[in-house]
N, C-alpha and C positions, 0 to 999 in steps of 0.2 A: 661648374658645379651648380645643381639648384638647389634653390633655397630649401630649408629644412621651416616647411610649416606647422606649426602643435597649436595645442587647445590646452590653458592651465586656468584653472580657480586659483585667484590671489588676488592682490591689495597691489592696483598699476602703479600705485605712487611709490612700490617697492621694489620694483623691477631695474636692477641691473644692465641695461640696456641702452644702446646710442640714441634711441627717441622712443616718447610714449607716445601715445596719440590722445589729446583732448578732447570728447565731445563738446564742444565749447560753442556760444551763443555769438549771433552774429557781432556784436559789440565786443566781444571778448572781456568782458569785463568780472567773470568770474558767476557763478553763482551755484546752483545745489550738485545736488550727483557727485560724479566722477569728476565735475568742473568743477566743484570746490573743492574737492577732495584735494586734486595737484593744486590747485591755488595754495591751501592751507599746508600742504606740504613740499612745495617749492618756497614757501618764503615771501617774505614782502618784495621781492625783487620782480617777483613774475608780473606782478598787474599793473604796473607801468609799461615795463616787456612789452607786453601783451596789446595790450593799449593803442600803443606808438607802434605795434603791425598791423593794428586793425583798420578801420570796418572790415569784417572778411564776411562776403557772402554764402550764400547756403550752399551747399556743393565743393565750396572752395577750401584752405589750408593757408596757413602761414604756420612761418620755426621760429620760435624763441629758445633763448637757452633754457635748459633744466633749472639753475640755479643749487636751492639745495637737494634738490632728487638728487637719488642715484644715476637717473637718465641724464643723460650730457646735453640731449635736448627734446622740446616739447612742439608736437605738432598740434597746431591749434587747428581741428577742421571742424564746419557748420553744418551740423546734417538737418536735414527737414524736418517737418512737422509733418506727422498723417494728417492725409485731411482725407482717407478714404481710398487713395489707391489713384487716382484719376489727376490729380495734379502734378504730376514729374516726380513724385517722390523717389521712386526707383532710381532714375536715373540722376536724381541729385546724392540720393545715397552712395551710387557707384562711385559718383563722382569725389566724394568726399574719399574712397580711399585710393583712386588712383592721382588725386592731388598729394594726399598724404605718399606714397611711395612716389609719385616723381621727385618731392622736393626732399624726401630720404635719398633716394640715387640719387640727386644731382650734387647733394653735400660728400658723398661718397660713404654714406651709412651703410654700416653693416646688418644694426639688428633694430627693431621695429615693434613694437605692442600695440595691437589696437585694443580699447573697449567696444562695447556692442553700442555704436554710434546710434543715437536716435531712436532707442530702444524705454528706455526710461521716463523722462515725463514728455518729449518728442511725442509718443505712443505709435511709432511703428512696431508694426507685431513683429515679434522677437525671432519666428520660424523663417519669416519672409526675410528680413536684415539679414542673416545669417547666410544664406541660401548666397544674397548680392552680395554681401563680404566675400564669401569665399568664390566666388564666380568671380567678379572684379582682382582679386591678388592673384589668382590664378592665370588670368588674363595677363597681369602687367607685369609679373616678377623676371620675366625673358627680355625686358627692355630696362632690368634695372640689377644689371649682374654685380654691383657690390654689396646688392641685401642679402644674406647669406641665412638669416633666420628672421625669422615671423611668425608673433607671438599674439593666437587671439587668449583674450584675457578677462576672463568673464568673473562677475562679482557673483554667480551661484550655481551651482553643481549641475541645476535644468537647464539652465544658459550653456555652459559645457559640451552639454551632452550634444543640444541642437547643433552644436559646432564639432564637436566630433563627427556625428553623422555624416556632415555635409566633407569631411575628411573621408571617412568610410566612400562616400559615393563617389568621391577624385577617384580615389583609388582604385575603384573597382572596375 
């Protein structure tokens, strides 16, 4: 069966789901966005967690537990920094989500939320992210047959919609 991929506007720290996925800095040490966001709502548990998996470099992932999310557990992956298009971004972006789905298959996860990694103070353009998000899970979900759902999860309704699209064009 493949996976059932959607586009929802919500709050990832509320997502009912075997893993989120953390935009998270290479230090893992917590800080603005969506990384503080799960920090402050997993609990003082995570940034030790987090810590004691790190240094994770750019492109890469580590799992810690959820704690008190509703997620059972939190992918911590490092997406780049624009610097213009010309230094790997692309492919360290990719890279961040097909780290994040190997080390969901390899736990034997079923369901997956990513935020729009590297999109925020990162400043990769949100069109382009979008476009490698969905190209990249497209790509790896036939080499990771216990994800069963995957869930991109965008904090605003323009965000959404660029991810819809890039759903519309799978499909068509």
């Amino acid at each position: 069966m493949a996976a059932r991929v959607e586009v929802i506007v919500a709050d990832i720290t509320t997502l009912d789901v075997d893993a989120i996925v953390n935009a998270a800095n290479s230090g893992l040490r917590g800080g603005g966005g969506v990384d503080g966001a799960i920090h402050r709502a997993a609990g003082p548990e995570l940034a030790p967690a987090a810590v004691a998996a790190g240094p994770c470099p750019t492109g890469h992932a580590v799992m810690t537990p959820g704690f008190r999310l509703p997620a059972r557990h939190v992918i911590h992956s490092v997406g780049p920094v624009w610097r213009g298009g010309g230094a790997g971004e692309d492919e360290s972006l990719a890279s961040c989500y097909r780290t994040a789905l190997a080390l969901a298959g390899d736990a034997g996860l079923a369901s997956i939320a990513f935020p729009s990694i590297s999109t925020g103070i990162y400043g990769f353009p949100r069109d382009r992210a979008a476009r490698i998000a969905h190209e990249t899970v497209r790509g790896e979900l036939a080499t990771h047959p216990s994800l069963e759902r995957v869930i991109f999860c965008c904090f605003s309704e323009g965000d959404a919609e660029m991810h819809r699209g890039e759903l519309r064009e799978a499909d068509a």
